[in-house]
C-alpha positions as CSV (number, residue, x, y, z in Angstrom):
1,X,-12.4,-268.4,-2.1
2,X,-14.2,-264.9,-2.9
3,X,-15.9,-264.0,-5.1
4,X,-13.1,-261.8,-7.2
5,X,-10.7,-264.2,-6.4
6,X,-13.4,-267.1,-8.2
7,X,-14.2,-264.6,-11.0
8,X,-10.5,-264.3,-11.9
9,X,-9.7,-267.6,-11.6
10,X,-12.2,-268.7,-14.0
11,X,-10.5,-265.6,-16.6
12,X,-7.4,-267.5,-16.4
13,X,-7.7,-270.7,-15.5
14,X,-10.3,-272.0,-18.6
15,X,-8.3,-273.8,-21.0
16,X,-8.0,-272.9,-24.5
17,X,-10.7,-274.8,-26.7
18,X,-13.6,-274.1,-24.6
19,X,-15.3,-272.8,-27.6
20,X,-18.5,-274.9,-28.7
21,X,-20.1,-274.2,-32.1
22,X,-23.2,-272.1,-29.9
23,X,-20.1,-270.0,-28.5
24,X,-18.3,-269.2,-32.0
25,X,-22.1,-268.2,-33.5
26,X,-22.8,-266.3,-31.0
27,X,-19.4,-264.4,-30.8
28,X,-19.2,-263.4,-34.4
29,X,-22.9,-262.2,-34.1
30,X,-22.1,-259.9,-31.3
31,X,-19.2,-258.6,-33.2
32,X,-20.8,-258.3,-36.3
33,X,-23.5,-256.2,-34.7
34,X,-21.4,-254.2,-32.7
35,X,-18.5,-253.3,-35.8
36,X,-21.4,-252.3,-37.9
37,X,-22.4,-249.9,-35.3
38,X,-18.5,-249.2,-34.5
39,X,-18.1,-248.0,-37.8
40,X,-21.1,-245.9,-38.4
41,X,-20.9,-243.9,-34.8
42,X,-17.1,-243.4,-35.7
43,X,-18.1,-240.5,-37.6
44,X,-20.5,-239.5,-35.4
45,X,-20.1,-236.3,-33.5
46,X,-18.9,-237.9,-30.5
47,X,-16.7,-240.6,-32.1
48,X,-14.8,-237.8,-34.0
49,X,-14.2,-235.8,-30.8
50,X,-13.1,-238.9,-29.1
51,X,-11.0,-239.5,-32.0
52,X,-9.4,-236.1,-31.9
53,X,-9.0,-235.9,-28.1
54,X,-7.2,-239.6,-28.5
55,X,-4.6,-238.4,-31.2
56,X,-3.8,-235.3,-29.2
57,X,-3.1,-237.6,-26.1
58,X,-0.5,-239.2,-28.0
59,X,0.3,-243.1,-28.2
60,X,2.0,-246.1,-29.8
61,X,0.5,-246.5,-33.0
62,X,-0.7,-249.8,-32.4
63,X,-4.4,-250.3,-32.4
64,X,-7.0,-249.5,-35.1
65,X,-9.4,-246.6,-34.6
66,X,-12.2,-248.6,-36.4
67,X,-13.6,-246.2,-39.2
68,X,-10.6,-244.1,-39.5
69,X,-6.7,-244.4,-41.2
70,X,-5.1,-243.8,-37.8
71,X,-4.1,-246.2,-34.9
72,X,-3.0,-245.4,-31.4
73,X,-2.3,-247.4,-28.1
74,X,-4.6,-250.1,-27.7
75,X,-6.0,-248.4,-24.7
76,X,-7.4,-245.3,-26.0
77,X,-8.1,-246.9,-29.7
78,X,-10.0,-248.8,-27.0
79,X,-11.7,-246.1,-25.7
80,X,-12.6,-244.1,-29.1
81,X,-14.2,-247.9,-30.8
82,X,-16.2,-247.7,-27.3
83,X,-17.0,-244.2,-27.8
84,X,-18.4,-245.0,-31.3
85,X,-19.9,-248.2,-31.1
86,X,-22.3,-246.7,-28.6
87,X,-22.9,-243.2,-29.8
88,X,-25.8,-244.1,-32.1
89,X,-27.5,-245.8,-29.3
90,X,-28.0,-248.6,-31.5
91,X,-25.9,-251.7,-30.6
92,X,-26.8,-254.9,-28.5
93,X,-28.3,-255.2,-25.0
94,X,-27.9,-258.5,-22.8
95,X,-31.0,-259.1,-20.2
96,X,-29.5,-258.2,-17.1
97,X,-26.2,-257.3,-18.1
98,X,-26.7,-254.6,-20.5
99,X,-24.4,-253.5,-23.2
100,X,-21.7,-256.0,-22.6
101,X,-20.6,-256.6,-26.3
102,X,-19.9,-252.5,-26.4
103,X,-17.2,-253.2,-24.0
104,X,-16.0,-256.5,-24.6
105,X,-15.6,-256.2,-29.0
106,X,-13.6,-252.8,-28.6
107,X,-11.7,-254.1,-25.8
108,X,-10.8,-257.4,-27.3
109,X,-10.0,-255.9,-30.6
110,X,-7.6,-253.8,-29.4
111,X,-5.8,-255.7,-27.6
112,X,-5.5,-258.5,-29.6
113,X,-4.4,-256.6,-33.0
114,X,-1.5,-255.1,-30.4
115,X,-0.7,-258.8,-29.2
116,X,-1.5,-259.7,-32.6
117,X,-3.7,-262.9,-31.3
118,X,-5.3,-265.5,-34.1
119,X,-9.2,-265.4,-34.0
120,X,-9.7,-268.2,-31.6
121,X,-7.0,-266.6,-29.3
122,X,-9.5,-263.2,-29.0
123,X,-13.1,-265.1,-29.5
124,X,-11.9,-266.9,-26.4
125,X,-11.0,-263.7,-24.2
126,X,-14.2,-262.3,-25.1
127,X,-16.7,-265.4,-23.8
128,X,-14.4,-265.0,-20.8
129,X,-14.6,-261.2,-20.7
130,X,-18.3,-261.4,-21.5
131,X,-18.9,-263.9,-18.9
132,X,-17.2,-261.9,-15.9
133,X,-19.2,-258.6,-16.8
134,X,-22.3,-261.3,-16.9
135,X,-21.8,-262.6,-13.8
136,X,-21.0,-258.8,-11.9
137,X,-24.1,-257.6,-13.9
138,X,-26.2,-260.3,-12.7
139,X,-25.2,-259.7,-8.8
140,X,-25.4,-255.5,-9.3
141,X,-28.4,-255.2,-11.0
142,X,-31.3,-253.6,-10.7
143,X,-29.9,-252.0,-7.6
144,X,-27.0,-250.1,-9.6
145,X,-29.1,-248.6,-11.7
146,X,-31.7,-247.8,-8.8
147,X,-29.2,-245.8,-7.1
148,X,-28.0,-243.4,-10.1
149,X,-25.6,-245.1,-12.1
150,X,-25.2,-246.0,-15.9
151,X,-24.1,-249.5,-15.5
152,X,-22.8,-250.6,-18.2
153,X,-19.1,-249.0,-18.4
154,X,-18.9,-250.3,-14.2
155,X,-19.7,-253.8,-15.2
156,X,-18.0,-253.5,-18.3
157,X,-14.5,-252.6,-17.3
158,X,-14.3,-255.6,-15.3
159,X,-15.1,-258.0,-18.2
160,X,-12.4,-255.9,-19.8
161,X,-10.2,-256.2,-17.3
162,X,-10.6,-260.1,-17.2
163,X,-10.4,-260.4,-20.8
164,X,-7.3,-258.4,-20.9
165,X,-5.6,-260.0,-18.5
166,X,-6.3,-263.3,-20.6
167,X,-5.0,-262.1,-23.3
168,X,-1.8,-260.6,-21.7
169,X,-1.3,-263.7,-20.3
170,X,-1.5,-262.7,-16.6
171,X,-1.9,-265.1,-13.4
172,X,-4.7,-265.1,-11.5
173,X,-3.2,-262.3,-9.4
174,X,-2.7,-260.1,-11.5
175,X,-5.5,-260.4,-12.8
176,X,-7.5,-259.9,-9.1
177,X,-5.2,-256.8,-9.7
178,X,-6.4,-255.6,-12.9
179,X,-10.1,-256.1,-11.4
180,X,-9.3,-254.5,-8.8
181,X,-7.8,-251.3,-10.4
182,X,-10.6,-251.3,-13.2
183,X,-13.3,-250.8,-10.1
184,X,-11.2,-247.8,-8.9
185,X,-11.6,-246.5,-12.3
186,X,-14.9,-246.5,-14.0
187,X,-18.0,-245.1,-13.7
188,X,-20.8,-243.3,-15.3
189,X,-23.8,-241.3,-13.9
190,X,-27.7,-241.6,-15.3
191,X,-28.1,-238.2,-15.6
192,X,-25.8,-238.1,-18.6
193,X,-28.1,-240.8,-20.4
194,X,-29.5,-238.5,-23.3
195,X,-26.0,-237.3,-24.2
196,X,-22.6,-237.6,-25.2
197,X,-21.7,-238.9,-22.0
198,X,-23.6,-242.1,-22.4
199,X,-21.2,-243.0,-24.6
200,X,-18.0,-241.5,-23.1
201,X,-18.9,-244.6,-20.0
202,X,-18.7,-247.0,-22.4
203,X,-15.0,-246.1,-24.1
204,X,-13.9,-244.7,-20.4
205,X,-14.8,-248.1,-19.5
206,X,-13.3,-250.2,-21.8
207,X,-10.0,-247.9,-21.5
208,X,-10.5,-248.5,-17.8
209,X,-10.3,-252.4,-18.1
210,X,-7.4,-252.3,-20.6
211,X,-4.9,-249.7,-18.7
212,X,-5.6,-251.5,-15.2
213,X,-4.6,-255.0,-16.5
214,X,-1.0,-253.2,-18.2
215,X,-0.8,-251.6,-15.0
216,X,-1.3,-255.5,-13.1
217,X,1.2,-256.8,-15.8
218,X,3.6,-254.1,-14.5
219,X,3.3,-255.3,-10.6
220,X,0.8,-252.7,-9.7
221,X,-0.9,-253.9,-6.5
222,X,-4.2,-253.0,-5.2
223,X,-6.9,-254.5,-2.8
224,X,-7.1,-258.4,-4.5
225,X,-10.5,-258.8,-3.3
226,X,-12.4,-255.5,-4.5
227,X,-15.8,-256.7,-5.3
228,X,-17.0,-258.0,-2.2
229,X,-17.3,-257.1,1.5
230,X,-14.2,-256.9,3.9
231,X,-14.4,-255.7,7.7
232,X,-17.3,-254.0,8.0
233,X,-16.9,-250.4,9.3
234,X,-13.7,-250.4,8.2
235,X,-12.5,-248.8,4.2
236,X,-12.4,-253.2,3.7
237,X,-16.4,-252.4,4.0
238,X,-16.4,-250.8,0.6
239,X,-16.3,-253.1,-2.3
240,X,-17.5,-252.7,-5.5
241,X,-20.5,-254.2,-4.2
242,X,-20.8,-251.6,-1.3
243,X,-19.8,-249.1,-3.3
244,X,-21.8,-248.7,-6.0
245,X,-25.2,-250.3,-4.8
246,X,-24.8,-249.9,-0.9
247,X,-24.8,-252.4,1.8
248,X,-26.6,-255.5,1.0
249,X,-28.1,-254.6,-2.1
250,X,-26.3,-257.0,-4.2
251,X,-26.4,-261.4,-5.0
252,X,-22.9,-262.2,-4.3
253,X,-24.4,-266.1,-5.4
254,X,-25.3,-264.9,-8.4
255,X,-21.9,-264.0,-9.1
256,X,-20.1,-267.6,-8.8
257,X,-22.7,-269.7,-8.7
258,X,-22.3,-272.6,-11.1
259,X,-19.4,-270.8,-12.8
260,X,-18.3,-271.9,-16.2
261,X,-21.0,-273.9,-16.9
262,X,-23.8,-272.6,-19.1
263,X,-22.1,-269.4,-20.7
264,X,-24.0,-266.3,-20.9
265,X,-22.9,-266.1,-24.7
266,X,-24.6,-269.7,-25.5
267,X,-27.8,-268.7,-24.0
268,X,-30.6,-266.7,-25.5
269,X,-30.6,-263.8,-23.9
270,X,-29.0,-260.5,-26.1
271,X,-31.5,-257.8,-27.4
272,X,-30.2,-256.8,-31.5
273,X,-31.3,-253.6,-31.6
274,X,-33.3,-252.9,-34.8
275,X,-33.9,-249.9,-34.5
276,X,-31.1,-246.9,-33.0
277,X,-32.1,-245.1,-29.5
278,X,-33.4,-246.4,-25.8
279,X,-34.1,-250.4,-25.9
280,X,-37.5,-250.9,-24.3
281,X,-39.3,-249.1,-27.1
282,X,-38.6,-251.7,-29.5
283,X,-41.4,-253.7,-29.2
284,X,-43.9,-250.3,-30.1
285,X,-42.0,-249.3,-32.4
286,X,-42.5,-252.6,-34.4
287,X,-46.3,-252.4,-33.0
288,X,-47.0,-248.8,-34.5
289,X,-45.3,-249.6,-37.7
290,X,-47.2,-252.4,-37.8
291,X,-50.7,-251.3,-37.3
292,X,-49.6,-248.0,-39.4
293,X,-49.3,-250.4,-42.6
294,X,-51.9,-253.0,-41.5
295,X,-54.3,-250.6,-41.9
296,X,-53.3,-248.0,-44.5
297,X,-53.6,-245.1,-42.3
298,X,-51.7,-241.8,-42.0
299,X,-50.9,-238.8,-39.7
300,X,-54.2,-237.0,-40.8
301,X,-56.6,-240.0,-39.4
302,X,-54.9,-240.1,-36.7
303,X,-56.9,-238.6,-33.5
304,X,-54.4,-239.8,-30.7
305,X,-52.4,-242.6,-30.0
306,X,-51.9,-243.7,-26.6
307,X,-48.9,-246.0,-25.5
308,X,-49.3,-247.8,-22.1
309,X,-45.8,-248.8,-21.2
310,X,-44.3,-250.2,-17.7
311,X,-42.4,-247.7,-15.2
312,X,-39.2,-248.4,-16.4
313,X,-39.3,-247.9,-20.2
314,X,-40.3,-243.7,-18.9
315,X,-37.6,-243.7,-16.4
316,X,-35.0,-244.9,-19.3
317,X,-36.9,-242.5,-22.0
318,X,-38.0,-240.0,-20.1
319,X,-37.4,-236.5,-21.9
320,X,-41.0,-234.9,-23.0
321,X,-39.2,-233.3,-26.0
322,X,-36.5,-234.2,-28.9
323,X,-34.4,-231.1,-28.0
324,X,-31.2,-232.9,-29.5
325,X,-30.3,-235.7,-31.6
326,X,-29.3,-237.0,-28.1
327,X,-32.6,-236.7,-26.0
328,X,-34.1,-237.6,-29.1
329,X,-33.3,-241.1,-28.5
330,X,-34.9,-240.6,-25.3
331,X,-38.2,-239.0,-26.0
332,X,-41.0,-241.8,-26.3
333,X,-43.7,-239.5,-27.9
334,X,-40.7,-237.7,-30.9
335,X,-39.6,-242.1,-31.4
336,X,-43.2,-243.4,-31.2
337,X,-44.4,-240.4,-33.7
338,X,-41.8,-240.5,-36.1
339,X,-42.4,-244.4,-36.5
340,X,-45.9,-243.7,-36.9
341,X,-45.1,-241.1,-39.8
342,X,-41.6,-242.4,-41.4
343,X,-42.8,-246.4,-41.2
344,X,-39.4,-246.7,-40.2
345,X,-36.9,-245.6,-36.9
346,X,-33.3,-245.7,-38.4
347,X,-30.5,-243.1,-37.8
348,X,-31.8,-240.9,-40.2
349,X,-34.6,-240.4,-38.0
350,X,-32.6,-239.0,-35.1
351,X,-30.8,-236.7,-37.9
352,X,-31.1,-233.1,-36.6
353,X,-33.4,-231.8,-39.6
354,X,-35.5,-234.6,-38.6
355,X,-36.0,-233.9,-35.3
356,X,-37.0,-230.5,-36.0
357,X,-39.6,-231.1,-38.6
358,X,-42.7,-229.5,-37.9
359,X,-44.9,-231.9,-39.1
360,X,-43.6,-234.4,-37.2
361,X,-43.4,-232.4,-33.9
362,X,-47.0,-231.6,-34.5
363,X,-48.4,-235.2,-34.9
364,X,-46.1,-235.7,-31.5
365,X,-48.6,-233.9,-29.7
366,X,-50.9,-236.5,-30.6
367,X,-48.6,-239.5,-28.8
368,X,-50.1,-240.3,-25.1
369,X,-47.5,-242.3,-23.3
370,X,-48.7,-243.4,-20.0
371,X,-47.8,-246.4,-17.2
372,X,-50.1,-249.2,-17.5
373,X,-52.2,-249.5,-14.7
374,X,-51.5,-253.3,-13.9
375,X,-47.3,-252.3,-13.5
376,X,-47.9,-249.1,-11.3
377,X,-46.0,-251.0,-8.4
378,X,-43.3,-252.3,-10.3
379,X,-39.5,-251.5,-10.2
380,X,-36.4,-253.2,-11.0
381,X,-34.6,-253.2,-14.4
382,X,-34.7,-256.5,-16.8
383,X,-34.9,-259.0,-13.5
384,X,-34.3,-262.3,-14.1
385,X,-34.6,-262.8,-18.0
386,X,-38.0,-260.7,-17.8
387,X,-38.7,-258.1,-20.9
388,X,-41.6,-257.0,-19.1
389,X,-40.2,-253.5,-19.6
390,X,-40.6,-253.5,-23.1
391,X,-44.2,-254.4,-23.2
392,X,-47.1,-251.9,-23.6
393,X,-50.7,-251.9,-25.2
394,X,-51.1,-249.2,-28.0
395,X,-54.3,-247.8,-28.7
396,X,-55.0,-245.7,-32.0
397,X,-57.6,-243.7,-31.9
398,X,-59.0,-242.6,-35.6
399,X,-60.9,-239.4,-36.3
400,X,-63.6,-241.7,-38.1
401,X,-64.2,-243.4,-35.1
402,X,-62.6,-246.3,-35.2
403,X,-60.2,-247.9,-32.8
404,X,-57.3,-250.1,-33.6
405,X,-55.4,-252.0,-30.2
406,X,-52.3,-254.1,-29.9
407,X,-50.4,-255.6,-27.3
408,X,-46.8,-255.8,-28.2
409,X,-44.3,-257.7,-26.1
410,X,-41.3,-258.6,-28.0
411,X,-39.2,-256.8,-30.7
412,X,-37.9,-258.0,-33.8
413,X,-34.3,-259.0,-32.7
414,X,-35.6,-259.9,-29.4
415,X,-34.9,-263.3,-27.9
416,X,-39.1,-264.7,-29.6
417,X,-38.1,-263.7,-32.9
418,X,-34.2,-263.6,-32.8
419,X,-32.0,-261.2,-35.3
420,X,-30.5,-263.5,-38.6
421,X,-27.0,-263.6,-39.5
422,X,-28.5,-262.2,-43.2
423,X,-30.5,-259.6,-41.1
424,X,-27.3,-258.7,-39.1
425,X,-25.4,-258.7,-42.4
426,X,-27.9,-256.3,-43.9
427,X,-27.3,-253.8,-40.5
428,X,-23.8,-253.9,-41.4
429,X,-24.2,-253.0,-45.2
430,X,-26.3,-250.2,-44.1
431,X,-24.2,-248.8,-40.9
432,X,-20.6,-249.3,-43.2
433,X,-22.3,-248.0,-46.3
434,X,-21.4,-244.1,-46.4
435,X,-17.6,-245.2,-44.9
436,X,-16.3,-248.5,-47.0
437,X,-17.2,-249.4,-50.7
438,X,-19.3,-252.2,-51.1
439,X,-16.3,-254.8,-51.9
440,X,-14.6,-253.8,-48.1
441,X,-17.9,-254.3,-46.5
442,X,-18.3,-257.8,-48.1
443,X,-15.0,-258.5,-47.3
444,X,-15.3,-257.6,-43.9
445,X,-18.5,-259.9,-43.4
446,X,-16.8,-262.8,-44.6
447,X,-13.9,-262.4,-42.5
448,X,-16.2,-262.2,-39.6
449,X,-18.2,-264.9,-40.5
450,X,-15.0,-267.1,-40.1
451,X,-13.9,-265.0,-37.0
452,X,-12.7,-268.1,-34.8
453,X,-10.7,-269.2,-37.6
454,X,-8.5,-266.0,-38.4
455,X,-4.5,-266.7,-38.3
456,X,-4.3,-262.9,-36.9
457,X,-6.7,-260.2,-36.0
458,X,-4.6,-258.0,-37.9
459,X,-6.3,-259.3,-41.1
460,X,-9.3,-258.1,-39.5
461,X,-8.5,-254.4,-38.2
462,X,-6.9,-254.0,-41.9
463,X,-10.4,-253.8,-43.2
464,X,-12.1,-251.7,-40.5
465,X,-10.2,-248.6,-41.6
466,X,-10.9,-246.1,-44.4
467,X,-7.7,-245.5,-46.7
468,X,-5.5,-242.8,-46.1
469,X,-6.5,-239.3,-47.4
470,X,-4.0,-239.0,-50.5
């Protein structure tokens, strides 16, 4: 058996009740996390365009676009949740992976509240979904990313295509189909990390995923073995595999080995983000903060600080100046000097007025960020279940002379000191507060906390829109 035809037997071939207690927990986490976000990007520049672009396309009316009073076709309400959840830069990232819980919650949303699914019957698609895009990321990575591309919508859309097919009830054909058109599909290119675009890979993804496995529910037919090599020379050369990270550059084992046992979603490996923008930052964001309050010191005693980070964390961050709410995210000495001045690195702190403060902009000056000297060799992107990215050694220098050091490894919400259900709970009161009243955010919590349980999704999607304009 291949390794597509393995991957999509396991989507459909699992038998209802798989779900432990570890699974459920961790399922409603990752969509509590990722419909507080959902909610607050959907009125985000970019979720409104895609919002507006997805009612001019047309479509049933359907599926919920989270945030909003309207629904469309499960597809592109697919694609504009997408859209929004990651437009803030501030949901979840898996260790190897990356963003999977962007792709799967939209995905699985949507197409359960079309199907209208109970809890269990979506909760279930998305540890399938979730492991599939696990298992793809785990044999791409760090090579996709090494040669130019934004992973995450690429590994995504097959999780979503596997989930969907789940869900749609499809055979393990059609669901070899539905992978197979959803690698045709999507995409995304690094250089558009630090826009709009970053988050247009993530909905194009998850609309990817969804239309290929209605198109394999149709009869569609593609290539049933797209991931891996065929005759090499030959267009059968050019898998997913081949494709995206060239020949060889890939772990086929990693894909199938040991399949279904040990789910990505029990394990302890997702990254909460804390704070909105690029991920390896976190841990000197909470370092800075720290040592800012430790020791009572402000801006004015400051005479440098100097941030010694690996490689990767400036190849992900790597634009010298906050030129947009966009790069913002992106710029290590604007994040690093704003957390040093604001205690805090929240979306208000990405806010355009923010960004252009001059007093902020001036202590940014003062922000050294520099490759440690003991990671100049090092390459690759989250290998293993390594953080090493997000580790750096912060030096504050103050203008009395004294110098104040830290070593800072792991972020709040990070797998040492893992994000609460109350401090997940408290992300969502904040992200949903400016859209619901405080009695629809409350009642949305709940409903998640008992996710698995839910006779219909529906329930759910009723409580993730805004009421009509009267």
């Amino acid at each position: 058996m291949g390794v597509t035809e393995q991957l999509a037997g396991f989507a459909i071939d699992t038998p209802s009740g798989f779900l432990t207690p570890l699974l459920a927990a961790s399922a409603k986490s990752k969509f509590l996390d990722t419909l507080a976000v959902m909610i607050a990007g959907s009125h985000s520049p970019a979720g409104r365009i895609a919002r507006t672009t997805a009612l001019e396309s047309g479509g049933i009316p359907e599926s919920t676009i989270v945030g909003h009073a309207d629904k469309t076709s499960m597809a592109l309400a697919g694609f504009v949740n997408g859209v929004s959840a990651h437009a803030l830069e501030y949901d979840d990232l898996t260790l190897v992976v990356g963003h999977a819980s962007v792709c799967l919650v939209p995905a699985c949303l949507a197409v359960a509240e079309r199907l209208n699914l109970s809890g269990k019957q979506m909760v279930e698609a998305f540890a399938i979904g979730f492991e599939v895009a696990a298992r793809v990321g785990k044999g791409l990575q760090p090579y996709i990313l090494d040669r130019g591309w934004h992973p995450t919508g690429i590994i995504g859309a097959q999780g979503v295509a596997a989930a969907s097919a789940r869900m749609l009830e499809l055979d393990a054909m059609a669901t070899r189909m539905a992978m197979g058109i959803a690698a045709s599909s999507a995409g995304g290119v690094r250089k558009n990390i630090g826009s709009m675009g970053k988050a247009f890979h993530i909905g194009h993804g998850v609309r990817s995923g969804i239309f290929a496995a209605t198109m394999a529910s149709h009869g569609f037919k593609v290539d049933p073995d797209v991931i891996e090599r065929g005759d090499a020379g030959a267009n059968q050369g050019y898998g997913l595999a081949d494709a995206f990270n060239g020949p060889g550059n890939y772990r086929m084992d990693q894909m199938v080995d040991h399949l279904g046992q040990d789910l990505e979603l029990s394990r302890n490996t997702t990254l909460v983000r804390m704070h909105p923008g690029s991920t390896p930052p976190a841990a000197a964001i909470d370092g800075i903060i720290d040592l800012a309050l430790a020791h009572n010191i402000s801006a004015v005693d400051v005479e440098y600080i100097q941030v010694e980070c690996h490689p990767r964390m400036l190849a992900i961050a790597s634009y010298p100046q906050p030129t947009d709410p966009y790069r913002a995210k992106f710029c290590l000495p604007y994040t690093f000097a704003v957390a040093f001045v604001d205690r805090k690195v929240g979306v208000a702190q990405y806010a355009e007025e923010r960004i252009r403060d001059p007093g902020v902009l001036d202590f940014m000056r003062r922000v050294q960020v520099n490759v440690r000297g003991d990671q100049l060799r090092q390459v690759g992107h989250g290998e293993g279940n390594s953080v090493d990215w997000g580790e750096v050694q912060l030096t504050v220098r103050l203008k009395d002379g004294r110098v104040l050091t830290s070593r800072c490894r792991q972020a709040r919400g990070w797998p040492d000191t893992p994000a609460s259900w109350e401090d997940l709970c408290g992300k969502f009161e904040d992200c949903a507060g400016n859209i619901f009243p405080k009695s629809q955010i409350k009642e949305s919590i709940a409903m998640i906390a008992n996710l698995s349980d839910l006779a219909s999704v529906r329930d759910l999607t009723k409580l993730l829109m805004v009421p009509s304009p009267s």
